[in-house]
LUMRO-112576 format. One record per residue (C-alpha): x, y, z; residue in one letter. Coordinates in steps of 0.001 Angstrom, whole numbers, plus 500000, padded with zeros to 6 digits. Layout:
<recs>
XYZa
...
</recs>
This chain:
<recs>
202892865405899370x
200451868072897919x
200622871293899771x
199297875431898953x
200497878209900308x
197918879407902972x
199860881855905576x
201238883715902671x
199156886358900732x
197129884467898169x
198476884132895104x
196750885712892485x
195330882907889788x
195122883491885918x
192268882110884071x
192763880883880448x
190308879113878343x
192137876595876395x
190792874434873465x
189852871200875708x
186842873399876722x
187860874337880739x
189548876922881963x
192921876574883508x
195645878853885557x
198069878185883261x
198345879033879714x
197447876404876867x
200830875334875838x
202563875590879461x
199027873284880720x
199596870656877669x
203087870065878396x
202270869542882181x
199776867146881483x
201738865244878641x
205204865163881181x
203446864422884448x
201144861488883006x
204578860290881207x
205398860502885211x
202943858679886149x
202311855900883614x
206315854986884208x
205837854776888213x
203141852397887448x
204427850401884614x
207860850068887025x
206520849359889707x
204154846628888194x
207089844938886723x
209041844928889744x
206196843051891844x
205545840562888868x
209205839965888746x
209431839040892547x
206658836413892187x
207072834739888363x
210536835069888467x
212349831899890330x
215774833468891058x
213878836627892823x
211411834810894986x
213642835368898479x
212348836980901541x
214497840114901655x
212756841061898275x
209111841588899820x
210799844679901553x
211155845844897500x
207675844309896701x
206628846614899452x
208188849726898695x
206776848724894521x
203426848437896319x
203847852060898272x
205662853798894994x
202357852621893097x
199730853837895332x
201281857510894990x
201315857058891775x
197329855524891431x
196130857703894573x
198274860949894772x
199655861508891338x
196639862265889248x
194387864492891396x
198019866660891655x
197965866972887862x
193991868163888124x
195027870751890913x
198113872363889411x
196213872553886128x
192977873873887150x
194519876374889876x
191478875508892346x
189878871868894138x
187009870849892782x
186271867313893956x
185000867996897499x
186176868047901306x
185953864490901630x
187981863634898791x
190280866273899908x
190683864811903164x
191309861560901444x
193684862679899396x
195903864347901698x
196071861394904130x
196945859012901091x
199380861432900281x
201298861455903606x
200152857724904498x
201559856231900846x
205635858705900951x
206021857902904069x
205637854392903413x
207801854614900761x
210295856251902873x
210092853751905350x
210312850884903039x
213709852564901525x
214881852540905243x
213913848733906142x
215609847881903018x
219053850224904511x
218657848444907902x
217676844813905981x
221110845419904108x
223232846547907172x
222498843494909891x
223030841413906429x
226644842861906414x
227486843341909494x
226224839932911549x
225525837155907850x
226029834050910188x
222980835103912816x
220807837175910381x
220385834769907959x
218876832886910386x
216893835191911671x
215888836258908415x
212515834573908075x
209789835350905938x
207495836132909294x
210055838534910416x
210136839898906874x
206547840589906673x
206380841823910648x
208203844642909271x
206821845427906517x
203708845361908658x
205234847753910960x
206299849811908372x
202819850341907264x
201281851230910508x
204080853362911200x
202817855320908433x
199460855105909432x
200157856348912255x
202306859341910750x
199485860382908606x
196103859747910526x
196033862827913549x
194669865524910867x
191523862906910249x
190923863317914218x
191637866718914414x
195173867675914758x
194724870350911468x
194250873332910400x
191949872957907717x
188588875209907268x
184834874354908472x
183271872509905582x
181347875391904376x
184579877615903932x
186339874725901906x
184024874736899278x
184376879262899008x
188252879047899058x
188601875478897152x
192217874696898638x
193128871233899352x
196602871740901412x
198616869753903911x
198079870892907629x
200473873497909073x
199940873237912373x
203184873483914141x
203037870399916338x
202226868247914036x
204743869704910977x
207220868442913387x
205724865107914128x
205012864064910862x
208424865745909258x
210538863463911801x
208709860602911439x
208202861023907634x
211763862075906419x
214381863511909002x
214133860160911148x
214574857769908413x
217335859695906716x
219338859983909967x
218897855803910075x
220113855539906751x
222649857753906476x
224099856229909602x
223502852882908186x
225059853336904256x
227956855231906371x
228428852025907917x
227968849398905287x
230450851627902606x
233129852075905493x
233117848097906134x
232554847449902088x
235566849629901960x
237694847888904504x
236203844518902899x
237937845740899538x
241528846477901207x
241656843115903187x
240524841328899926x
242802843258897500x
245911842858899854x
244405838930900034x
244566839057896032x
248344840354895810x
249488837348898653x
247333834924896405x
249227836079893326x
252523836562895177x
252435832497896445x
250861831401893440x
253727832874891504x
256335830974893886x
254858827515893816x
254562828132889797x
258384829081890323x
258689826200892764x
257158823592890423x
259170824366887555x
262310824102889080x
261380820548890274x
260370819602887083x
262996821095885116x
265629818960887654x
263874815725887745x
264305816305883321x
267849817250884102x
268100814343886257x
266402811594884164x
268490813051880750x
272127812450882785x
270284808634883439x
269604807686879956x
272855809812878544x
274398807264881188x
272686804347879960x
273471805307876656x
277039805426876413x
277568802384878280x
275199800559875452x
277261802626872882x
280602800730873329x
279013797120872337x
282356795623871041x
285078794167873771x
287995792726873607x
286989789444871625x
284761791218869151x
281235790264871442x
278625792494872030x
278205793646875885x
275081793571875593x
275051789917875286x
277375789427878492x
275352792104880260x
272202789524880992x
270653791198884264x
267435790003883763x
264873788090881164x
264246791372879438x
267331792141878308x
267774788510876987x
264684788547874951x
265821791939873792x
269383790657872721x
267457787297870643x
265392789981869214x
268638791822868075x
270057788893866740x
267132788262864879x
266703791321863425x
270405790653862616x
269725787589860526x
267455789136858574x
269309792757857641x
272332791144857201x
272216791191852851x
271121794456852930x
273645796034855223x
276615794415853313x
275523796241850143x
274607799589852085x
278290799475853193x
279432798676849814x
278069800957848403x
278243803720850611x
282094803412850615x
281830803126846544x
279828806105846172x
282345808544848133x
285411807007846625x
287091806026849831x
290337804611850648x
290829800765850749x
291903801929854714x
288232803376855330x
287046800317853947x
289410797828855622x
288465799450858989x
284484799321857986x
284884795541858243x
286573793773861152x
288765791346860125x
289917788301861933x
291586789150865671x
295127788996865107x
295739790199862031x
297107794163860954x
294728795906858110x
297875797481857007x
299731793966856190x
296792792488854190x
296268793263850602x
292510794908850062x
291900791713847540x
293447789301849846x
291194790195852862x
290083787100854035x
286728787431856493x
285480784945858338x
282006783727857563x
281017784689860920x
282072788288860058x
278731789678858664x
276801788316861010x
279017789632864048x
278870793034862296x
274926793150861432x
274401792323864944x
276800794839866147x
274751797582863724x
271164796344864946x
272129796200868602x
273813800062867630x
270475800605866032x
267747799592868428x
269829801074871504x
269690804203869912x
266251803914868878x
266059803132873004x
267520805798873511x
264952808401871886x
262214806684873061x
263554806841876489x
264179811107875776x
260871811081874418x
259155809870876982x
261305811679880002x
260939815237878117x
258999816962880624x
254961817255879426x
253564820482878754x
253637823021881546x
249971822730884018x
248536825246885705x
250499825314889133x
248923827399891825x
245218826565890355x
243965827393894687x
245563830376894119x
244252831253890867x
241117830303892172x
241073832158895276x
242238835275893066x
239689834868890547x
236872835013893406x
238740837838894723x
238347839663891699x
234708839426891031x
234123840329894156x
236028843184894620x
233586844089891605x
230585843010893235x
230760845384896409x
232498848151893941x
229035848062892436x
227129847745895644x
228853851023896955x
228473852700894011x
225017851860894215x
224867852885898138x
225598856263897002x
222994856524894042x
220076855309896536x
221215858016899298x
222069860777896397x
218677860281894723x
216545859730897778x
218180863521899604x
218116865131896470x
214198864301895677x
212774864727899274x
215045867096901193x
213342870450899293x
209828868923900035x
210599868448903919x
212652871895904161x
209773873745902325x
207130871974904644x
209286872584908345x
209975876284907065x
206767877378905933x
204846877287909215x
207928878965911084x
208649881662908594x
205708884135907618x
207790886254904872x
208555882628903189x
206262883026900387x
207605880363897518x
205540880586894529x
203223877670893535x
204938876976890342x
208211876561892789x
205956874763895562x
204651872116892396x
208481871903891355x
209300870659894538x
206851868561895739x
206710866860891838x
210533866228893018x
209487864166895619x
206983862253894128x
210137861269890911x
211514859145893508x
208427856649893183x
209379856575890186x
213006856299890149x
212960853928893015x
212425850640890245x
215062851615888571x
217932852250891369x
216445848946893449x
216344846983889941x
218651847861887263x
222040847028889133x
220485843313889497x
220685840754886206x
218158838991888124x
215548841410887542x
216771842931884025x
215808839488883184x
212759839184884510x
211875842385883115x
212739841436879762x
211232837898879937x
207696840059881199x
208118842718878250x
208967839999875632x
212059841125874484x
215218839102873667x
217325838196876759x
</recs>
């Protein structure tokens, strides 16, 4: 809001000629760098704010209702940035107004009307965020896009209504024929309405949302304890049914390795009494028979070859006519010790008895580490996955609302620290006659105020992939 000093002694003002061909009340250099940082100012409130409407309306993801309150406060940040900004520039450069009481009066009403819409849009958005938190099931409902724009309606009359009483004349401002002597374009300071317009500006709106980003960080807080003690229980279970699991598993393997070492040493002792394979007595069903014709087969036809593997297994280590005696069964009733090695008489029925004894050895141990094979327990799942889920969630967000507060306190940090010197200049002034700021200091501050227009695209915006992508898309650069 632009404001002069006008119950304080008059500040005397310097003229300097500078090289653009007016005269100024600041020197060259000091004017050039004004004019080259504020329009920097300006042409970034603009450019922001632009992006953050076209954003809102090209940009799928964005088009929800509780974004007009930020297409709103875009739309108030711009029109102190169009309106208010520039003829600022021309009056702290040039020291004096020179563009007339009606533009003056203009002016100062667009000025009030257009930050205290902005201020008011920045509180909608607190209170927009807080029935959000605090009641989700009923406000989403309630959350229309009519109830959306009713208060963003109200929120402009509000301001109109803020800002209009100096146009009817609630001000202090000279006759018409003094303005044009003194050339001062200033903000009221009638008492009364210094108060009015301060409250319903600034003081009113920060006391709602202070009260309101007290709230939402204090239940964003308590959100993050019950969900980070939620995350440890999660991780505590998940870790006993993961223990829980395994210890099933690894007895069912214990269990099913005790069944085929079972199974296997009763198929291991395939000789009896007689010289018969149990296997061959042991016909509990068709698939063992077809098994033990199979074996017999496979007999038949390995028969040649495991006579001369035995041969010459036993010739190759040198062993003793005992190791080979006992290598071959010999007829039932006779003693290997009483026979002669080159008298050993076996019966033609020998090799086949002892190739079927070998395959049937063979193919119940091959059984046998298929059946280990297949019982070996598979490779360890996820157990818990709910859990891990659930935990996951937790996690991100935990993040989320870490971000959210974090951003809570950037919004209330930057809003108090650009508009609280304004409003505490403006209240003081009209109370306190030997409060004389300078105007350099009085440009300072109310320059402060107007930054937040131009910060407010970048608090509202930046925190949200939503809109860095949108913005990028617009701009043409690389997502």
């Amino acid at each position: 809001m632009a404001d002069q000093n006008s119950s304080c002694p008059e500040e005397e003002v310097a003229v300097y000629n500078i090289s653009l061909g007016f005269t100024t009340a600041v020197p060259e250099w000091e004017a050039l760098l004004t004019i080259f940082t504020l329009t920097l100012i300006i042409i970034f409130t603009v450019v922001g704010n632009i992006l953050v409407i076209l954003s809102v309306f090209t940009h799928k993801p964005l088009r929800i209702v509780q974004n007009f309150f930020i297409v709103s406060l875009a739309v108030a940040d711009m029109t102190v940035a169009i309106l208010v900004l520039p003829l600022n520039v021309a009056y702290s450069i040039l020291g004096k107004w020179i563009f007339g009481i009606h533009v003056c009066k203009m002016w100062v009403t667009s000025d009030v009307m257009c930050c205290t819409a902005s201020i008011l849009n920045l509180c909608a958005i607190a209170l927009d965020r807080f029935w959000a938190i605090t009641d989700p099931i009923n406000y989403a409902q309630k959350r229309t896009l009519k109830r959306v724009l009713w208060m963003i309606g109200g929120v402009w009359v509000l301001s109109l209504i803020i800002s209009s009483p100096p146009l009817i004349g609630w001000n202090d401002w000279p006759p018409p024929e003094e303005f044009e002597i003194e050339s001062i374009c200033r903000l009221t300071e009638r008492r009364g309405y210094v108060v009015y317009s301060s409250l319903g500006s600034f003081f009113i709106p920060l006391l709602i949302m202070t009260i309101v980003y007290v709230e939402i960080f204090i239940a964003t807080r308590r959100r993050l304890r019950e969900r980070a003690q939620a995350s440890k229980i999660g991780a505590y279970m998940s870790r006993n049914q993961t223990a829980s699991n395994d210890n099933g598993k690894n007895k069912k393997y214990e269990h099913d390795r005790e069944s085929v070492s079972s199974e296997t040493n009763h198929n291991e002792n395939p000789v009896d009494s007689n010289g018969k394979s149990k296997e061959k007595k042991s016909k509990k069903n068709k698939k063992n028979k077809k098994q033990t014709d199979t074996n017999n087969d496979k007999a038949a036809y390995l028969k040649p070859m495991l006579v001369h593997e035995d041969s010459f297994t036993d010739n190759a280590e040198g062993s003793s006519s005992s190791h080979r005696k006992s290598s071959v069964p010999v007829e039932a009733g006779k003693e290997n010790d009483d026979t002669p090695e080159e008298q050993t008489e076996i019966k033609p029925t020998t090799p086949l008895k002892d190739a079927t004894i070998v395959a049937t050895v063979a193919e119940t141990q091959n059984q046998k580490s298929k059946a280990v094979k297949i019982q070996e327990p598979p490779p360890p799942k996820k157990t818990g996955i709910v859990y891990q889920f659930i935990e996951e969630k937790q996690r991100i967000s935990l993040s989320k609302e870490r971000r959210a507060a974090r951003t809570l306190g950037i919004i209330m940090g930057v809003f108090v620290v650009c508009w609280l010197p304004f409003f505490l200049m403006y209240v003081i002034k009209p109370f306190c006659a030997s409060c004389c700021p300078s105007n350099r200091l009085i440009n300072f501050i109310t320059w402060l105020g107007y930054i937040n227009s131009a910060l407010n695209p970048i608090i509202y915006t930046i925190f949200n992939l939503d809109f860095r992508r949108a913005f990028k898309k617009l701009l043409g650069l690389k997502a």
